[in-house]
PDB file of N, CA, C, O and CB in Angstrom:
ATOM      1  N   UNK A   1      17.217  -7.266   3.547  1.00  0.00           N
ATOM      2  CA  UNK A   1      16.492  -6.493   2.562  1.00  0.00           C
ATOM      3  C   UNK A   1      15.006  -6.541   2.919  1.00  0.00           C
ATOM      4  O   UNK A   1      14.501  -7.660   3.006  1.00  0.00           O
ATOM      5  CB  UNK A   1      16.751  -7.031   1.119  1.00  0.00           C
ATOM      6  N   UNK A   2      14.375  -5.651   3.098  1.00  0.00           N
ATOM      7  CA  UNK A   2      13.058  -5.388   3.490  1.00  0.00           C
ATOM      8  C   UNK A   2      12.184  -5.590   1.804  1.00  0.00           C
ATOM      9  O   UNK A   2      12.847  -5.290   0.811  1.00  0.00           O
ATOM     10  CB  UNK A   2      12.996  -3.636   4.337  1.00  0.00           C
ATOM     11  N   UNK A   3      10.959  -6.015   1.640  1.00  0.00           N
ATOM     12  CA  UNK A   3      10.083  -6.171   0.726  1.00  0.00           C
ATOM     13  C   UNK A   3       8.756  -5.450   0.877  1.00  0.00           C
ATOM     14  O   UNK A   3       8.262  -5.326   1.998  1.00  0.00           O
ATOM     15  CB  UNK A   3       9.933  -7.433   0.614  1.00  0.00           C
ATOM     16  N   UNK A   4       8.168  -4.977  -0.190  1.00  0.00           N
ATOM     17  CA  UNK A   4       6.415  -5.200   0.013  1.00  0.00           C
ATOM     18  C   UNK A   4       5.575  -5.800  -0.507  1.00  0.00           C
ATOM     19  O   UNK A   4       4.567  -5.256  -0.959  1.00  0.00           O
ATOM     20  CB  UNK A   4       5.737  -4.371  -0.096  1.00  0.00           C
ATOM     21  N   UNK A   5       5.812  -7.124  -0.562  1.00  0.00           N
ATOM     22  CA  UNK A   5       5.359  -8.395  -1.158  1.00  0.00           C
ATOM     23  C   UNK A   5       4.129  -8.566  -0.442  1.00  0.00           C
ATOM     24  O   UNK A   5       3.054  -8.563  -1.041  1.00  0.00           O
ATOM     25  CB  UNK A   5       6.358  -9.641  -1.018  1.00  0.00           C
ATOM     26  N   UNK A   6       4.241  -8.766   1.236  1.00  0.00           N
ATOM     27  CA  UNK A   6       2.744  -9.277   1.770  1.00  0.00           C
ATOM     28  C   UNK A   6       2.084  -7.867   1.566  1.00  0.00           C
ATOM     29  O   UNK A   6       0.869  -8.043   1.465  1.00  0.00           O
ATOM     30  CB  UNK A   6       2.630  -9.946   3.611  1.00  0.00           C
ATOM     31  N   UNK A   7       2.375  -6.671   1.475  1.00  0.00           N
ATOM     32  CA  UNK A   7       1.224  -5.510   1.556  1.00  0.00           C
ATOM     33  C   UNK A   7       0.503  -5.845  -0.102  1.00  0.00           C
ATOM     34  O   UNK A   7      -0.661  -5.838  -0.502  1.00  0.00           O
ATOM     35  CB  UNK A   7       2.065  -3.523   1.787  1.00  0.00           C
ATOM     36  N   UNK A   8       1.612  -6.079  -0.667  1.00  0.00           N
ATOM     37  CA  UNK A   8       0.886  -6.404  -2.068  1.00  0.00           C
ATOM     38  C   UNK A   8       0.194  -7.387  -2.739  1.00  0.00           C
ATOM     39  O   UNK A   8      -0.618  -7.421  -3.664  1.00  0.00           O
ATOM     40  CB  UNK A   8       1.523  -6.339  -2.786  1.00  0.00           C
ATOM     41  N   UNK A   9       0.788  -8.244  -1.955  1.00  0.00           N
ATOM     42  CA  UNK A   9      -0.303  -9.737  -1.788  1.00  0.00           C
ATOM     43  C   UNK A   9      -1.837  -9.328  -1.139  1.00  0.00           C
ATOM     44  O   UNK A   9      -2.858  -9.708  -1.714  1.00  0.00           O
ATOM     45  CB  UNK A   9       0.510 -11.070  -0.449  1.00  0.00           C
ATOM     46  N   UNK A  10      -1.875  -8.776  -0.287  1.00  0.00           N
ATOM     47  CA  UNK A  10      -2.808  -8.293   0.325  1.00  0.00           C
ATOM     48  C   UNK A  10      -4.086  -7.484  -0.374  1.00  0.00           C
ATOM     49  O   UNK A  10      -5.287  -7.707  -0.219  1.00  0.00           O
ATOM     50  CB  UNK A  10      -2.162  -7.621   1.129  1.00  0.00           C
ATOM     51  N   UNK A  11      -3.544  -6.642  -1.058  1.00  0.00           N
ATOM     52  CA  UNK A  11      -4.032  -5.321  -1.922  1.00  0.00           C
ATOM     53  C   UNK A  11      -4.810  -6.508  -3.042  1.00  0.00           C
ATOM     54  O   UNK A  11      -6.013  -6.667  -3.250  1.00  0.00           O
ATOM     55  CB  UNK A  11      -2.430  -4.002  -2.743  1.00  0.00           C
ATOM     56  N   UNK A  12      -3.865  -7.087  -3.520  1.00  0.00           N
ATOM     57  CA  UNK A  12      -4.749  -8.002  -4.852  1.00  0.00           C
ATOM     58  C   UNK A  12      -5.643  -8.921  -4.416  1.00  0.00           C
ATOM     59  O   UNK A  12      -6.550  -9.347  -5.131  1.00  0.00           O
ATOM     60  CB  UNK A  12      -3.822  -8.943  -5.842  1.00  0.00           C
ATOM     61  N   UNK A  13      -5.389  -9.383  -2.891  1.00  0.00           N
ATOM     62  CA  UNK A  13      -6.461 -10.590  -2.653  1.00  0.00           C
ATOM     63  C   UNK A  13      -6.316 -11.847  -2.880  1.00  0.00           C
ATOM     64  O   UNK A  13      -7.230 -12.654  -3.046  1.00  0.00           O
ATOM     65  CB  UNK A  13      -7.483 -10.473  -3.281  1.00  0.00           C
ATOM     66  N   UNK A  14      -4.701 -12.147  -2.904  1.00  0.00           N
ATOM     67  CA  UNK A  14      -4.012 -13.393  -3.313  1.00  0.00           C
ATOM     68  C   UNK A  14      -3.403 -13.896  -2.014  1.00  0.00           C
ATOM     69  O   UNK A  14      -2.668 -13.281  -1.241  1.00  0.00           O
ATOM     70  CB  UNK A  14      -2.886 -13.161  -4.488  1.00  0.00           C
ATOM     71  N   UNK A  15      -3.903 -15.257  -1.924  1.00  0.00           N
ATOM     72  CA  UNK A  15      -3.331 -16.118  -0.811  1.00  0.00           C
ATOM     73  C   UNK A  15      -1.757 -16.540  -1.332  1.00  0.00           C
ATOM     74  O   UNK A  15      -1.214 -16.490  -2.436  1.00  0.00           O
ATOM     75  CB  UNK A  15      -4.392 -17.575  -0.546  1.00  0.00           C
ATOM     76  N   UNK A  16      -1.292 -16.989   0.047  1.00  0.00           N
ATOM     77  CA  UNK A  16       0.285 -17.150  -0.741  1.00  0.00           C
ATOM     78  C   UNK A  16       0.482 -18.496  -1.303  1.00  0.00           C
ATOM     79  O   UNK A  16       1.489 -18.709  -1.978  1.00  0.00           O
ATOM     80  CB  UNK A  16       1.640 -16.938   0.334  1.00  0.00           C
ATOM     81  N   UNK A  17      -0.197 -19.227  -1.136  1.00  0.00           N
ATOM     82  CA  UNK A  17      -0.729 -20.498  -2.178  1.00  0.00           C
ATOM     83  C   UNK A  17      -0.784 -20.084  -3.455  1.00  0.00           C
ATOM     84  O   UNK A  17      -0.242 -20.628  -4.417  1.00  0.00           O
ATOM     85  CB  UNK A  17      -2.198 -21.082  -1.911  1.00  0.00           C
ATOM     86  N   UNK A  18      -1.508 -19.022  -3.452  1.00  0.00           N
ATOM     87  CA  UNK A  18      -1.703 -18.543  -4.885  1.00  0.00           C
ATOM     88  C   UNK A  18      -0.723 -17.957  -5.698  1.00  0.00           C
ATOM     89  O   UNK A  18      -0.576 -18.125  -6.908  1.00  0.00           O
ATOM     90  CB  UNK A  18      -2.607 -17.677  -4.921  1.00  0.00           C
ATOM     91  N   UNK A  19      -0.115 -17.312  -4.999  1.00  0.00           N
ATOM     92  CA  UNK A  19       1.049 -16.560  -5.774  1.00  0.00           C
ATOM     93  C   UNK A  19       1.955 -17.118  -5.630  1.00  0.00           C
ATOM     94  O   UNK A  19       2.845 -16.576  -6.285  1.00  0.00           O
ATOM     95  CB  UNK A  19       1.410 -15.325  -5.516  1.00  0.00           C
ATOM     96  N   UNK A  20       2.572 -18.612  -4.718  1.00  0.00           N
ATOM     97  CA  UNK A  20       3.418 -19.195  -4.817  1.00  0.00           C
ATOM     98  C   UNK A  20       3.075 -19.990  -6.113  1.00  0.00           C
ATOM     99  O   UNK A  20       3.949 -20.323  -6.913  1.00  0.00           O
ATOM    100  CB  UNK A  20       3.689 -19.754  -3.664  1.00  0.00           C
ATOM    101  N   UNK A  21       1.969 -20.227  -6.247  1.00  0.00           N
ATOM    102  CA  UNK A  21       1.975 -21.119  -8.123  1.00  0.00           C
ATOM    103  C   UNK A  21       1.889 -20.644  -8.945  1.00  0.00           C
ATOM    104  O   UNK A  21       2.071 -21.196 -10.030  1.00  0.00           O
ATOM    105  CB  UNK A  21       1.078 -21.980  -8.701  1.00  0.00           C
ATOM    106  N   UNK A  22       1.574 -19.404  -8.816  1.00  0.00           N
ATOM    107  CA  UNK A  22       1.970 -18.213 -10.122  1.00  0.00           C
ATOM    108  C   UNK A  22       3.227 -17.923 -10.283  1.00  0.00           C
ATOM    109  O   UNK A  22       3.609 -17.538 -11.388  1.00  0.00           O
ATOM    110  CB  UNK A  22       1.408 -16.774  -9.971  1.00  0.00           C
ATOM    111  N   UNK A  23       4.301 -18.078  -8.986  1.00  0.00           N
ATOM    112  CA  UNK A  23       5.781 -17.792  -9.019  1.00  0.00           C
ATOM    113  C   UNK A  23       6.445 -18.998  -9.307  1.00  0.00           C
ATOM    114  O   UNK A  23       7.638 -19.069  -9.600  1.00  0.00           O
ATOM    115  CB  UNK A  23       6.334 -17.213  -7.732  1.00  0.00           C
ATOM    116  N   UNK A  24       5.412 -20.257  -9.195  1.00  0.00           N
ATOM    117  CA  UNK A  24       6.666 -21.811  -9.253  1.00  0.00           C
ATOM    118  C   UNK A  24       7.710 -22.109  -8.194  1.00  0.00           C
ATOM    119  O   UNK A  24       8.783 -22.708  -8.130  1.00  0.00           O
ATOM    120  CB  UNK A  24       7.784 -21.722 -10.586  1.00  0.00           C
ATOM    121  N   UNK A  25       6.904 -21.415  -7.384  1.00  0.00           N
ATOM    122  CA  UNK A  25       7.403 -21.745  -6.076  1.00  0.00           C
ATOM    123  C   UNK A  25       6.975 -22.001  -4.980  1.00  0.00           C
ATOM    124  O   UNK A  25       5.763 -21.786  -4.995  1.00  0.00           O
ATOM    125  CB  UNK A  25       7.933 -21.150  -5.769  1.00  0.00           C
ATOM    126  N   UNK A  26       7.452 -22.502  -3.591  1.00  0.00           N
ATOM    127  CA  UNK A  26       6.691 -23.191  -2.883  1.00  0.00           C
ATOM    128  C   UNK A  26       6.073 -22.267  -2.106  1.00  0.00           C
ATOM    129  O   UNK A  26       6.503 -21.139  -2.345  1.00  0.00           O
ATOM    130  CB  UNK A  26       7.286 -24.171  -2.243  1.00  0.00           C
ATOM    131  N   UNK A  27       5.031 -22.308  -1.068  1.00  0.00           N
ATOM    132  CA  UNK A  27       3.877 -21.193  -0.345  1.00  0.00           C
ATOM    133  C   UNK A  27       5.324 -20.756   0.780  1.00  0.00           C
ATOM    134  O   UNK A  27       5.690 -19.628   1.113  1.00  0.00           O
ATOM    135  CB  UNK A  27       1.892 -22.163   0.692  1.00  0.00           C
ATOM    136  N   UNK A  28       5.790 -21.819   1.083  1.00  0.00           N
ATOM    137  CA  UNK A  28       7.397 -21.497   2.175  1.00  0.00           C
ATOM    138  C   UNK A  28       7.987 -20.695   2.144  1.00  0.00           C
ATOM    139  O   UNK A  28       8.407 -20.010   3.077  1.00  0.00           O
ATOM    140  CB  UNK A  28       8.506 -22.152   2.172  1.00  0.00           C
ATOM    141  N   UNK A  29       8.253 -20.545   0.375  1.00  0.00           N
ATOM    142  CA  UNK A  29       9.614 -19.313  -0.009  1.00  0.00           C
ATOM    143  C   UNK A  29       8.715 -17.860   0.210  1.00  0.00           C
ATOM    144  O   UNK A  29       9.204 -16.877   0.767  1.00  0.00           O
ATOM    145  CB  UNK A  29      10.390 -19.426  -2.143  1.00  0.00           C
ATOM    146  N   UNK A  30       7.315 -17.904  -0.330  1.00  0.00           N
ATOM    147  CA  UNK A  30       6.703 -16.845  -0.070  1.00  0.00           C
ATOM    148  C   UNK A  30       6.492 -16.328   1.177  1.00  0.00           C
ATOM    149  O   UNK A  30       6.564 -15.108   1.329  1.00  0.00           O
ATOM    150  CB  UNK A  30       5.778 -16.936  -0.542  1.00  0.00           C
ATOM    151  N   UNK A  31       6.225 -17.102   2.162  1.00  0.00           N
ATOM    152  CA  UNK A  31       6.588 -16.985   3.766  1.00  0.00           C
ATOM    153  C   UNK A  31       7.728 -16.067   4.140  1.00  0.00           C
ATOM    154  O   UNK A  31       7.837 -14.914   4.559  1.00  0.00           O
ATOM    155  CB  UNK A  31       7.010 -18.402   4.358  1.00  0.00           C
ATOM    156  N   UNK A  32       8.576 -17.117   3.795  1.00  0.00           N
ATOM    157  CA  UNK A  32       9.833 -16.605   4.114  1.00  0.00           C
ATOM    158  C   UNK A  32      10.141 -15.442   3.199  1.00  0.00           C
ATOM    159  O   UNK A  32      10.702 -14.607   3.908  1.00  0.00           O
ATOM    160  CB  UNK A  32      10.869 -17.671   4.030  1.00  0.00           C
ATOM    161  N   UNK A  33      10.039 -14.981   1.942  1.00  0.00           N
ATOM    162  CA  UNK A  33      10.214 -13.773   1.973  1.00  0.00           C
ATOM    163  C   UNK A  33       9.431 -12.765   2.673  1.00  0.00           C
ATOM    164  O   UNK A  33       9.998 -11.852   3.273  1.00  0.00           O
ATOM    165  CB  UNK A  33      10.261 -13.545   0.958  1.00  0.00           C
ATOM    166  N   UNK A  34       8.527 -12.843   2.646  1.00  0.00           N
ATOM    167  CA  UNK A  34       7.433 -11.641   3.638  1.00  0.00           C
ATOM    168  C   UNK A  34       8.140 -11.784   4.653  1.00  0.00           C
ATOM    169  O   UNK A  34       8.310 -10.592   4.910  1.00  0.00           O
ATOM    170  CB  UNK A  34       5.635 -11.937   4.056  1.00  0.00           C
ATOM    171  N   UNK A  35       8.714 -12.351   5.473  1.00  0.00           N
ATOM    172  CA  UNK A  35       9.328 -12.066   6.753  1.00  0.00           C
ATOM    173  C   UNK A  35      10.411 -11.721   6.746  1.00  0.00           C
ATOM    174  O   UNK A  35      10.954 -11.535   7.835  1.00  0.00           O
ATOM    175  CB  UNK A  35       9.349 -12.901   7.541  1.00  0.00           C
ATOM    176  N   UNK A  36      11.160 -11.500   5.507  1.00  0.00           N
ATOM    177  CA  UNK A  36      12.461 -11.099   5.799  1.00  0.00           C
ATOM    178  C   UNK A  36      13.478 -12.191   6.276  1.00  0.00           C
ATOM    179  O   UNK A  36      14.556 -12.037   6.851  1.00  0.00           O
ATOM    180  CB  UNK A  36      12.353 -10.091   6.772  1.00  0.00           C
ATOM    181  N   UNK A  37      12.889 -13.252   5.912  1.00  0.00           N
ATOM    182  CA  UNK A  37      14.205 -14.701   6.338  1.00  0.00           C
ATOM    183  C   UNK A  37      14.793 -14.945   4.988  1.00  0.00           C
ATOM    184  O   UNK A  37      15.780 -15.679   4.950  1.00  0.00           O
ATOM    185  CB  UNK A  37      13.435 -16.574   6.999  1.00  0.00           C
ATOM    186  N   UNK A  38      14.265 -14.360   3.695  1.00  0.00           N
ATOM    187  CA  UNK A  38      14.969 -15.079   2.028  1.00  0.00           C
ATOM    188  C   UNK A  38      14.844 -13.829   1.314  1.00  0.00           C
ATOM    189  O   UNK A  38      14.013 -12.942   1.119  1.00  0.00           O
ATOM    190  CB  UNK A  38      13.924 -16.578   1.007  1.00  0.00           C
ATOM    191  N   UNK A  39      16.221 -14.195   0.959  1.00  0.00           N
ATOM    192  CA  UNK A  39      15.973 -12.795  -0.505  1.00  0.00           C
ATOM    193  C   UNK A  39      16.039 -13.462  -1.578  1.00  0.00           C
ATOM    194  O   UNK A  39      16.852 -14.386  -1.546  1.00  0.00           O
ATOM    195  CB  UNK A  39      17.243 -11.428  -0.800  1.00  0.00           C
ATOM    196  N   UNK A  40      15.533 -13.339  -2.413  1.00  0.00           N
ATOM    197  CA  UNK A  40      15.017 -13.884  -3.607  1.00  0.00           C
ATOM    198  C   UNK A  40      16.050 -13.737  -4.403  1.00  0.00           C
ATOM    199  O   UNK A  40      16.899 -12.893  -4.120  1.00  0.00           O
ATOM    200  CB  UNK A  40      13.810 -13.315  -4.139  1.00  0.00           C
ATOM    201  N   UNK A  41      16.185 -14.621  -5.675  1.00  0.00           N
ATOM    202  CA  UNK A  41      17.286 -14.999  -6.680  1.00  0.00           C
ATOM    203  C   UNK A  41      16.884 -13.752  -6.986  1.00  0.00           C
ATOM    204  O   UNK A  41      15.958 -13.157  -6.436  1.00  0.00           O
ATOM    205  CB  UNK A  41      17.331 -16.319  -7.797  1.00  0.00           C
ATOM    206  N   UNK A  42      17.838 -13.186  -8.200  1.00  0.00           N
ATOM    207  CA  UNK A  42      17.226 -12.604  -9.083  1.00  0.00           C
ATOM    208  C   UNK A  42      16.324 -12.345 -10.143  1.00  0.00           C
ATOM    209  O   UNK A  42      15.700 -11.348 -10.506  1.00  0.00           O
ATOM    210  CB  UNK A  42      17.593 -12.501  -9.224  1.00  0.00           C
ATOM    211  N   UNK A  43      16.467 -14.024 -10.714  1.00  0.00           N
ATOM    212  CA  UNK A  43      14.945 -14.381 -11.679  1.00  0.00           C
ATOM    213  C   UNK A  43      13.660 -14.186 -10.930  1.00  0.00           C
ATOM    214  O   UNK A  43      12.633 -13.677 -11.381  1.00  0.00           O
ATOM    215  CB  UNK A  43      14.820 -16.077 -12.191  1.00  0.00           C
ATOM    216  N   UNK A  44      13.897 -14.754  -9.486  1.00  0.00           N
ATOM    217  CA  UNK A  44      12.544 -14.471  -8.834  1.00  0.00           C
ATOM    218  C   UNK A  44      12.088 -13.562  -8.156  1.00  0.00           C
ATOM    219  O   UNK A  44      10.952 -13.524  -7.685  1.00  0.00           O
ATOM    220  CB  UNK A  44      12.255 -15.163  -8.189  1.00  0.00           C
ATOM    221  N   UNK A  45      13.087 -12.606  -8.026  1.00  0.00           N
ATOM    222  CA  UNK A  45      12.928 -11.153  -8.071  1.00  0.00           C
ATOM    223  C   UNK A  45      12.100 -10.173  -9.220  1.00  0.00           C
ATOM    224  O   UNK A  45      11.450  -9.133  -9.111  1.00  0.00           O
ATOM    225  CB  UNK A  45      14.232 -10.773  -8.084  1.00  0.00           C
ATOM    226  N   UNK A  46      12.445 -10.997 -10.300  1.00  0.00           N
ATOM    227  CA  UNK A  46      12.045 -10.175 -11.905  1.00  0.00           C
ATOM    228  C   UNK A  46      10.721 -10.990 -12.165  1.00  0.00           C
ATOM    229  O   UNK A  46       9.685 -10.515 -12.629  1.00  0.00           O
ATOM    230  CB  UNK A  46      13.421 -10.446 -13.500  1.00  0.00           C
ATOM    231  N   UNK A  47      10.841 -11.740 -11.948  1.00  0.00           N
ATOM    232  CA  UNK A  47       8.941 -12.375 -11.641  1.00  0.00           C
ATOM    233  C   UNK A  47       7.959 -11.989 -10.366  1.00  0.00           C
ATOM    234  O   UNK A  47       6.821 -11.720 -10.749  1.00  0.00           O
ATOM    235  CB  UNK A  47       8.933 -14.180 -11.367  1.00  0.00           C
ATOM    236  N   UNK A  48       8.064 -11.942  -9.565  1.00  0.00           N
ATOM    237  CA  UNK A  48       7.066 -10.882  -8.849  1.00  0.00           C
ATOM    238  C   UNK A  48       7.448  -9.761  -9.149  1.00  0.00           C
ATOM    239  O   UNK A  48       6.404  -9.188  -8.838  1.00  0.00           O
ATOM    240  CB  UNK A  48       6.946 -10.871  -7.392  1.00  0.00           C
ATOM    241  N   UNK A  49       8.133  -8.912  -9.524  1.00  0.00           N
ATOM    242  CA  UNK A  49       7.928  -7.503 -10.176  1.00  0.00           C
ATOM    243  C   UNK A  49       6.968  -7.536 -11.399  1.00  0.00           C
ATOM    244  O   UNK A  49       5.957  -6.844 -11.520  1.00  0.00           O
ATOM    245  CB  UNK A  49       9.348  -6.904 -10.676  1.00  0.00           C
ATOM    246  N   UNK A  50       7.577  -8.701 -12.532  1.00  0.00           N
ATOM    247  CA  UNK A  50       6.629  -8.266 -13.483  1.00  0.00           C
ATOM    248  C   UNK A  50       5.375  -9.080 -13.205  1.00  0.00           C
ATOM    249  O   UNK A  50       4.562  -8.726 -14.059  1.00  0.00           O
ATOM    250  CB  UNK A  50       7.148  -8.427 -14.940  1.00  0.00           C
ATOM    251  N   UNK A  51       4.845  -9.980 -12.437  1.00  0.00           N
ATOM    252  CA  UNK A  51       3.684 -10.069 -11.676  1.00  0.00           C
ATOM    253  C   UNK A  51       2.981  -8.573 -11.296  1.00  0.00           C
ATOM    254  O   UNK A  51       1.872  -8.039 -11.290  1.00  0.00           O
ATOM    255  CB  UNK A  51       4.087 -10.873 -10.401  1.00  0.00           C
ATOM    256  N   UNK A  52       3.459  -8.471 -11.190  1.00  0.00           N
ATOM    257  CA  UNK A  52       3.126  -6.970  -9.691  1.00  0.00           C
ATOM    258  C   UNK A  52       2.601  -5.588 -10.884  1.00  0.00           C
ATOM    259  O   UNK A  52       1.681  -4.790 -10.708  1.00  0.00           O
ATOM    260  CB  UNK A  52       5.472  -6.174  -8.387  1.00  0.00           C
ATOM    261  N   UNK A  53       3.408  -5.670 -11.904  1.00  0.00           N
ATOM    262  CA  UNK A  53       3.786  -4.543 -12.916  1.00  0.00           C
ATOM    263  C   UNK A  53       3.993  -4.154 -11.988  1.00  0.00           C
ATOM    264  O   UNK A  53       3.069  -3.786 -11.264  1.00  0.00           O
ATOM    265  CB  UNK A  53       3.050  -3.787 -13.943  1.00  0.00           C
ATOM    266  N   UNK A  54       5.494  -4.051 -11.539  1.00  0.00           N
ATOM    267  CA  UNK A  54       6.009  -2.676 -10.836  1.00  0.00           C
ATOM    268  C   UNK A  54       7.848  -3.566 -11.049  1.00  0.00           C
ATOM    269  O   UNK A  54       8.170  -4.737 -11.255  1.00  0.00           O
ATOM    270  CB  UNK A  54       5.112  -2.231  -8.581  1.00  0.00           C
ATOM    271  N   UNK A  55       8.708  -2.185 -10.851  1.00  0.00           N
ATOM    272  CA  UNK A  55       9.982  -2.585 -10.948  1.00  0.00           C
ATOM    273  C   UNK A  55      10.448  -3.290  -9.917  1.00  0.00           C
ATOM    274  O   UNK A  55       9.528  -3.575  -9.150  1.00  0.00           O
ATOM    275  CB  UNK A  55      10.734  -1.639 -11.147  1.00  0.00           C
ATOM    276  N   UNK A  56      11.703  -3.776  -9.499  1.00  0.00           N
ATOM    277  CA  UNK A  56      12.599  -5.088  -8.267  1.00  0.00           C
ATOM    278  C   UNK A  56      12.681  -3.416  -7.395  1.00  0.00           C
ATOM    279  O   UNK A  56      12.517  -3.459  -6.176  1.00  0.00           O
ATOM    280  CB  UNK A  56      14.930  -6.341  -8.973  1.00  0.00           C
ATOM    281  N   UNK A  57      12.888  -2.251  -7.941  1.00  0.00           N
ATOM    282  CA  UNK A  57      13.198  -1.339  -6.369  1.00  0.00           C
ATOM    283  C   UNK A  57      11.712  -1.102  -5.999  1.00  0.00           C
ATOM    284  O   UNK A  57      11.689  -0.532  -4.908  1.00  0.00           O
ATOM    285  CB  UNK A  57      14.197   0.479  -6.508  1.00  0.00           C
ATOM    286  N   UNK A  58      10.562  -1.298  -6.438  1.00  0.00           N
ATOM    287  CA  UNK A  58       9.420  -0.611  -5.834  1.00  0.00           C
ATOM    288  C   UNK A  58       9.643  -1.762  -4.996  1.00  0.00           C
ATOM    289  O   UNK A  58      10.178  -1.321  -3.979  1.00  0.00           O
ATOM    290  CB  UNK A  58       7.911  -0.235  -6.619  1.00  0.00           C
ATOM    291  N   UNK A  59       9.464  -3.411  -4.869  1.00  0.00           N
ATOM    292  CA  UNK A  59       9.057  -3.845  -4.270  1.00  0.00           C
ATOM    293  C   UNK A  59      10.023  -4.242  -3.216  1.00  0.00           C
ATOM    294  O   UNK A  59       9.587  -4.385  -2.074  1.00  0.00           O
ATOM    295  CB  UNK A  59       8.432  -4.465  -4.838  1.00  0.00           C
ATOM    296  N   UNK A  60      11.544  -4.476  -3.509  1.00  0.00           N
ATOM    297  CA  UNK A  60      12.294  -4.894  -2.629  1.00  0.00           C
ATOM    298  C   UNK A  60      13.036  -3.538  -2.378  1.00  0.00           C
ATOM    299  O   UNK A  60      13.332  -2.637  -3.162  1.00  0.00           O
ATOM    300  CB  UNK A  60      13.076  -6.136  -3.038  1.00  0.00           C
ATOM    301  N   UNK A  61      13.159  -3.625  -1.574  1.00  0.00           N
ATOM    302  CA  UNK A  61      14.166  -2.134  -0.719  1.00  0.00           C
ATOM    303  C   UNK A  61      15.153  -2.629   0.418  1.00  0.00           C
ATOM    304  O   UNK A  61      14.932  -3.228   1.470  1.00  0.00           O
ATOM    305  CB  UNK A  61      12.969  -0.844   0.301  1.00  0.00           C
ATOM    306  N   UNK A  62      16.842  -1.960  -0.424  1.00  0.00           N
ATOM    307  CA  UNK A  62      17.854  -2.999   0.063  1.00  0.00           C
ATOM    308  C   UNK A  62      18.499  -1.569   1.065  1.00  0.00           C
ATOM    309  O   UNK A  62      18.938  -0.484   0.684  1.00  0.00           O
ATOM    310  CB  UNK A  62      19.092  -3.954  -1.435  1.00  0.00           C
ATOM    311  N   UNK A  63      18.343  -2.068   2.287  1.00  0.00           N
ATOM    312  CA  UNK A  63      18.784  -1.195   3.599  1.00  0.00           C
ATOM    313  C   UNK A  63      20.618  -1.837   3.739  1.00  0.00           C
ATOM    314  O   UNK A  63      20.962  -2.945   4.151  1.00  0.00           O
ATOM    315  CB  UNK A  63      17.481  -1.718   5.365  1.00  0.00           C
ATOM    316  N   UNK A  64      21.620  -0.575   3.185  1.00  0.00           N
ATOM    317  CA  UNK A  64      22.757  -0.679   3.827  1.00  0.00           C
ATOM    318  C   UNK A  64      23.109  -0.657   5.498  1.00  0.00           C
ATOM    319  O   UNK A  64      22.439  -0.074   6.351  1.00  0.00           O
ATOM    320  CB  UNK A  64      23.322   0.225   3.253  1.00  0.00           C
ATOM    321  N   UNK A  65      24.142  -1.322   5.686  1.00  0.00           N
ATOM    322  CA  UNK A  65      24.416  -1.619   6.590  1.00  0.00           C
ATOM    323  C   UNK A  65      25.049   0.042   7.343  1.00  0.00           C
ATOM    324  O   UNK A  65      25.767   0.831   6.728  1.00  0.00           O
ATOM    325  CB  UNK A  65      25.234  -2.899   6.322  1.00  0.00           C
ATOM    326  N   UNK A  66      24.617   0.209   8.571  1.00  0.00           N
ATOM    327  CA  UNK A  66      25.151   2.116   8.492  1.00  0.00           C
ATOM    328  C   UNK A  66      26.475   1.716  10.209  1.00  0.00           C
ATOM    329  O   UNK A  66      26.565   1.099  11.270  1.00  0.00           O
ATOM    330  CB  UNK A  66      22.849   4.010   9.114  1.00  0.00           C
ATOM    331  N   UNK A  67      26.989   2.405   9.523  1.00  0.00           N
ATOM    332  CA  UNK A  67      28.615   1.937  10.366  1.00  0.00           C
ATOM    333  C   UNK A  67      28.798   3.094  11.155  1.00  0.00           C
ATOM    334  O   UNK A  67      29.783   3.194  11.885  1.00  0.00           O
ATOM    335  CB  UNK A  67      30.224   1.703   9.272  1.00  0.00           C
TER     336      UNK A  67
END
């Protein structure tokens, strides 16, 4: 699942220190989601959205598998 977490981290001017303690989570998980290594629970999906004010599809965008 692709995200736009670091473009949006970016835009506000928040280190991922920062928004990992606004999320209660570690600076790691924030890492690792920007890279595409973690997809986020769903609670912590619905907390950086409503962080963000924006909905779980603006920011995460889930690419099917194409056969």
């Amino acid at each position: 699942m692709k995200n736009r977490l670091e473009e949006l981290r970016k835009q506000r001017g928040i280190r991922q220190e920062e928004l990992a303690d606004i999320l209660e989570v570690s600076r790691q998980t924030i890492g690792s989601l920007e890279n595409g290594r973690y997809n986020p629970s769903i609670l912590l999906a619905f907390k950086i959205a409503k962080f963000f004010n924006m909905s779980i599809e603006e920011i995460f965008i889930y690419e099917e598998d194409v056969k």
